[in-house]
C-alpha positions as CSV (number, residue, x, y, z in Angstrom):
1,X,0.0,0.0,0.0
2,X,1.2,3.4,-0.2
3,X,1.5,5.5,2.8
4,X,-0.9,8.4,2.6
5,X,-3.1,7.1,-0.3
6,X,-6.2,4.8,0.9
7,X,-5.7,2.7,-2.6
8,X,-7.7,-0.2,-4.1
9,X,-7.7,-1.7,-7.4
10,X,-11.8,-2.3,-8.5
11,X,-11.9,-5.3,-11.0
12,X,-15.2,-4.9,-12.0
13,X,-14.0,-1.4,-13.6
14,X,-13.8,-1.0,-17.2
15,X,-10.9,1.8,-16.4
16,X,-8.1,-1.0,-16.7
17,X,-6.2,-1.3,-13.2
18,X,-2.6,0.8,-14.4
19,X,-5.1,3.6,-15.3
20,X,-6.8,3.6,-11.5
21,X,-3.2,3.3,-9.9
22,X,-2.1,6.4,-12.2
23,X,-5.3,8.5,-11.2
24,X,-4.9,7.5,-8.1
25,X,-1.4,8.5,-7.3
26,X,-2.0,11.7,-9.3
27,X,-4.8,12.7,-7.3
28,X,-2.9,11.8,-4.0
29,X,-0.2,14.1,-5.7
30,X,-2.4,16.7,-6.5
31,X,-4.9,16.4,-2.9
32,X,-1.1,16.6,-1.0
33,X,-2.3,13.3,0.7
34,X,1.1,12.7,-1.4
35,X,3.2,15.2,-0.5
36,X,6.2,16.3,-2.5
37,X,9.1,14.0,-1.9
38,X,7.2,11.0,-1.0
39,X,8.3,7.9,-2.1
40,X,6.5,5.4,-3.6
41,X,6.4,1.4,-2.5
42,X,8.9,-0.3,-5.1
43,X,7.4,-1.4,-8.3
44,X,6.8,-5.6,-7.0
45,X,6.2,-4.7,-3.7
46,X,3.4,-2.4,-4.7
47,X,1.7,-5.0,-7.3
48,X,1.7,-7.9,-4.6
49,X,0.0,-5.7,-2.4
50,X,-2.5,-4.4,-4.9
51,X,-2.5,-7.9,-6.3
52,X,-1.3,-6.7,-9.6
53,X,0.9,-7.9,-12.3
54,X,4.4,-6.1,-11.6
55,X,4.4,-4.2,-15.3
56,X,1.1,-3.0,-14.5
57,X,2.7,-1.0,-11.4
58,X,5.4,-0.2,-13.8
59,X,3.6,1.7,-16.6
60,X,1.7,3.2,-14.2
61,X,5.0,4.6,-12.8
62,X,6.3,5.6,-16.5
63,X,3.3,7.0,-17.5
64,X,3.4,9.2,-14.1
65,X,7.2,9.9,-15.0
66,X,6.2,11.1,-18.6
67,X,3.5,12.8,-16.9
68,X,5.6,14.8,-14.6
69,X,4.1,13.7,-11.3
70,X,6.6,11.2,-10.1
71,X,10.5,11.2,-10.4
72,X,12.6,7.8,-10.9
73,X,16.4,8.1,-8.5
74,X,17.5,4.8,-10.0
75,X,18.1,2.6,-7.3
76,X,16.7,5.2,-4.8
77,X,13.2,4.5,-6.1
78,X,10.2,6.7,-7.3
79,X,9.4,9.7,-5.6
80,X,6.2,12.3,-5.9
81,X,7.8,15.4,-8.0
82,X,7.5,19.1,-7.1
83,X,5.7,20.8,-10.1
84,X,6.9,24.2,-9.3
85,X,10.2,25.5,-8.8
86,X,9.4,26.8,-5.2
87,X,8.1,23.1,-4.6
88,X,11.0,21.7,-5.9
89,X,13.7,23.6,-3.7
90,X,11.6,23.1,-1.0
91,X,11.4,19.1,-1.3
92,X,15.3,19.8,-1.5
93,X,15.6,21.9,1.7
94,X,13.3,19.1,3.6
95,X,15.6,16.7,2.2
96,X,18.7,18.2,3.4
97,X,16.7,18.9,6.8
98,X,15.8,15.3,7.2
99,X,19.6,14.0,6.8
100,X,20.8,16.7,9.0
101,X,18.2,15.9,11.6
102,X,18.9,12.0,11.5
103,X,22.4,12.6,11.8
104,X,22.0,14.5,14.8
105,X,20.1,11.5,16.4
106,X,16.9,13.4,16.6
107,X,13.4,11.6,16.4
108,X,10.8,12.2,13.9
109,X,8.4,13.8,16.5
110,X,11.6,16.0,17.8
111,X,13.2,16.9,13.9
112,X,9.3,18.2,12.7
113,X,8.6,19.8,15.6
114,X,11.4,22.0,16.0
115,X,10.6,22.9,11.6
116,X,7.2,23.8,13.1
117,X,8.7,26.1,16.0
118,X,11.2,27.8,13.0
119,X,7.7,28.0,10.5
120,X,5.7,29.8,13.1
121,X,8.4,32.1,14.0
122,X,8.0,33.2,10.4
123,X,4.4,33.4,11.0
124,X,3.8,30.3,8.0
């Protein structure tokens, strides 16, 4: 499943299943139920979930790639893309955050909500 999205694959559909993934992760894109930077299960991990062949997952994923909505990092995996350049060099800055944060030692809960503190400060 993918963390975020509340997914399911309807059988009985005449919109074949690689279509429903794709509008699906587009509209979790788009709702920011996927936010920028997210990453995506791996292609067979995702299809045995959804019960799925594994190149239906994958065309999904290209077809989101063409599409601008996800980004493939090789071995890294598939990530949701930023569609603005604001978006995009904030998904970097929350990157760079979230290594500098983990190699600090400090937890999830402790990392976001010192980001929140430095936000409101800014009144964002």
């Amino acid at each position: 499943m993918i963390e975020g999205l509340e997914f399911t694959v309807d059988a009985a559909s005449s919109v074949p299943p690689f279509e429903q993934l794709k509008r699906g992760i587009a509209g979790g894109a788009r709702s920011g139920s996927l936010p920028v930077g997210s990453r995506l299960p791996p292609v067979r991990a995702l299809a045995e979930s959804l019960g799925l062949a594994a190149n239906t997952v994958a065309r999904a994923y290209r077809e989101l790639e063409h599409d601008g909505v996800v980004v493939t990092r090789g071995r890294a995996g598939t990530f949701v893309a930023a569609t603005s350049d604001a978006e995009r060099e904030g998904a970097e800055a929350a990157a760079a955050f979230a290594e500098r944060a983990a190699s600090l030692g400090l937890s999830t809960d402790a990392a976001l909500a010192l980001a929140r503190a430095a936000l409101d400060a800014r009144g964002l």
